[in-house]
N, C-alpha and C positions, 0 to 999 in steps of 0.2 A: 286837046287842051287840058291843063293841069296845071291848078298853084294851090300849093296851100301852108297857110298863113297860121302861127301862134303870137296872140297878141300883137300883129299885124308884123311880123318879120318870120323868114324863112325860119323852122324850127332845127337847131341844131342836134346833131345823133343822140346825144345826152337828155334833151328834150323828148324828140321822137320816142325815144327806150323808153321813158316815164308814162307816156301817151299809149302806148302799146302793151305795154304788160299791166298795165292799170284797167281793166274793166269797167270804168265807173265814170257815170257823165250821164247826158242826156243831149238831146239835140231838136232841131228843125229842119225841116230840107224845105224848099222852092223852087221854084223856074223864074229862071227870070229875061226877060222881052225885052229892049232895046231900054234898058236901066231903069222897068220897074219891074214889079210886084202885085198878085193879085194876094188880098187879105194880109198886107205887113203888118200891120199892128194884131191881127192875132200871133201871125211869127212871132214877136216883141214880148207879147202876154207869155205865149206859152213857155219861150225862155224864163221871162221871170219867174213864173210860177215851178218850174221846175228847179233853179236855182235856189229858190226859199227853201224847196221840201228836201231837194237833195243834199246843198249846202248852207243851208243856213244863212243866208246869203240876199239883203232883199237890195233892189237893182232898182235907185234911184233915175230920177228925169235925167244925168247927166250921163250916168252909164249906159241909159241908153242911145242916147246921141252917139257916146262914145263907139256903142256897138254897131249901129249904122255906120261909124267913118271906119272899122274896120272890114266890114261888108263890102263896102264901096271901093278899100286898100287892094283887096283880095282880087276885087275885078279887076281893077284899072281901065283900062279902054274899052274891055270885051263889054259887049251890049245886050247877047244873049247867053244863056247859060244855065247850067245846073249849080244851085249852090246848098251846101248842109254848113250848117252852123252849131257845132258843140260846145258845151261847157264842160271842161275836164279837171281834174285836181289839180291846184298848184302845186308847186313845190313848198307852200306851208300850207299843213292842211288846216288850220285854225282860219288860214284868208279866203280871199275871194276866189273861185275858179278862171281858170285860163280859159282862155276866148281862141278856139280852133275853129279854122275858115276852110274850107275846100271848096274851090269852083273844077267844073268838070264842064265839057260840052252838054249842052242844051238838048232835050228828050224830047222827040216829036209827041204833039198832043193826041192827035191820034190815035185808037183804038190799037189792041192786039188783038187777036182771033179770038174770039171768045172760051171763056176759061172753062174748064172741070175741074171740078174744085171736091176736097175728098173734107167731109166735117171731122173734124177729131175733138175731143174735149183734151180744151187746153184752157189756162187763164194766166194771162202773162202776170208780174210780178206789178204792182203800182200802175194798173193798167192805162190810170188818166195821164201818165209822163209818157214821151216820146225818149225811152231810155236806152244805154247803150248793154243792159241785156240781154241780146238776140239768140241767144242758142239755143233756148227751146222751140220758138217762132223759125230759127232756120233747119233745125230738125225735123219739126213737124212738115215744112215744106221739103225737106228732101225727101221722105218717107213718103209723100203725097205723090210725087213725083216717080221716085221708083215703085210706086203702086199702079204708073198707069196715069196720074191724073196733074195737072197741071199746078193744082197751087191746094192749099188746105183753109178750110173754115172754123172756125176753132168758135165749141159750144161749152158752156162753164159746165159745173157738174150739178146742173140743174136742168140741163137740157135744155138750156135757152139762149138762143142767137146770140153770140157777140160781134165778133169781127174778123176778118181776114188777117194773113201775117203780116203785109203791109197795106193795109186797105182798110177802107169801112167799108159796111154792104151794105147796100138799101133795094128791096123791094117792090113790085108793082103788084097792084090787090084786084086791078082791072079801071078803080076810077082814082088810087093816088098812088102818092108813094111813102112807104112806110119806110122806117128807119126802127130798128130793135132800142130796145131800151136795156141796157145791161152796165155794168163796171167795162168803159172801153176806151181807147183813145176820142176823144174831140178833135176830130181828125179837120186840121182845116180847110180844104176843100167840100169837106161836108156840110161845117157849118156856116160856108158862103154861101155853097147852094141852096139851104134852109134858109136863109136871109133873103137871097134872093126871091125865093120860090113864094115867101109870102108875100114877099112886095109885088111881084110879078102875078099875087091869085092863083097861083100855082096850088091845088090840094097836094099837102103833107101830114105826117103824125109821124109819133111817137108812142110805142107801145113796146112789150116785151113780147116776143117771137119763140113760140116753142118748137123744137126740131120738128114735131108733130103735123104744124099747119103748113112745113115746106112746101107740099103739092097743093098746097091751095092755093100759091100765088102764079102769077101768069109770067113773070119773069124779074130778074135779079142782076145789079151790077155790085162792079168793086168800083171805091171809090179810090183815089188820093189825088195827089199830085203831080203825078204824072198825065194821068188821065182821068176826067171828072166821070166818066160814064165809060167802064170796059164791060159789055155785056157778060153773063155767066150762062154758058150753055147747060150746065147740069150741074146739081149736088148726090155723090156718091151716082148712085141709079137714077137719079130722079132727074128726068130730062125735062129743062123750061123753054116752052116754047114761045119765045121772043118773038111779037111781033114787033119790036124794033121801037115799039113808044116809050118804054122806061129812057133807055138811052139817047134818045130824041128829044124827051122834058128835062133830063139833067143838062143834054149839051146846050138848048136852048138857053134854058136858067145861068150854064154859068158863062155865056157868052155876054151878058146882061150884066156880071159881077166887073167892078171897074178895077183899072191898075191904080197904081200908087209907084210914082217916083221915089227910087233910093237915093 
């Protein structure tokens, strides 16, 4: 399954070519379950917000209805599904950005084998936007990868935790779960589960994580959208050994986070 939509009709070669050699946009991605959404109005926030900084461009109560009936365009009948939602340059750059839809099949929630993950200091470019980008972020995970190890963790040049290439990481200390304090994406499945986790009593924090205290924690996920809790078997050498409650507190917490009809 594949469609995908500029400003709610199939984009013509002329289109596409301007979409493609343009570098520039930002985006949100989602799953979405028998037509809804968990956390949509972050989705909504975070577009606007990106649109402001990127384009100049603030995104009143009607555009965003509008961008929901293109959401909704994009699907049509299909009920579940993978969808990313970018803002890209018009064809004036003085106006508003174009509205690019892609739905894709639906990502099981599901766990993958748990990662190794290689730390590199990186610090992506505007790191609070969900931007279009990626080729430092996909470097650094190729590199991780023909090194042996599955994905990369990327530390500022401070030596302090920030975030995975497409992920947040949060921690387990033995009695919560810690989340790094750094310049990183607000990644929204993260901060469901911190929504939820305090409604639910769930112990959480926020702190700034130095590569230093790595072996002091008892074990580590990645977080997004895909999956709210992918355990992390090791950073570089440093083996965590998972007894399986980090990822048992986040699945719990975001099974507790509600949907939202599109």
């Amino acid at each position: 399954m594949l469609n995908v939509e500029l400003n709610g009709q199939a984009p013509d070669l002329a289109r596409l070519h301007r979409i493609a050699t343009l570098n520039y946009g930002h985006f949100t991605s989602f799953q979405v379950r028998d037509h809804r959404v968990r956390g949509l109005a972050l989705h909504v926030a975070r577009l606007a917000d990106g649109a402001e900084e990127l384009f100049g461009h603030r995104i009143g109560v009607a555009e965003e209805h509008r961008l929901l009936g293109l959401i909704r365009h994009a699907l049509g009948d299909v009920r579940d599904a993978s969808v990313r939602v970018t803002f890209v340059p018009g064809p004036d750059e003085q106006g508003p950005p174009d509205v690019l839809v892609s739905v894709s099949d639906p990502v099981p929630e599901e766990p993958g084998p748990p990662l190794r993950a290689q730390s590199v200091i990186y610090e992506r470019e505007l790191p609070e936007h969900k931007h279009r980008a990626t080729m430092g972020l996909t470097y650094h995970l190729r590199e991780a990868r023909l090194a042996g190890f599955d994905d990369a963790l990327f530390l500022g040049r401070d030596a302090l935790v920030r975030e995975g290439t497409t992920w947040n990481v949060a921690f387990w200390d033995g009695s919560q779960v810690v989340w790094p304090v750094a310049p990183v994406l607000r990644g929204v499945t993260m901060v469901l589960l911190q929504i939820a986790m305090s409604i639910n009593g769930t112990p959480w924090t926020l702190r700034p994580i130095g590569a230093e205290e790595l072996p002091g924690f008892a074990a580590a996920a990645a977080v997004n959208s895909h999956c709210p809790a992918r355990p992390i078997a090791s950073i570089d050498e440093l083996p965590l050994k998972d007894d399986g409650l980090l990822a048992e507190t986040l699945r719990e917490a975001w099974s507790t986070v509600p949907w939202d009809d599109l």
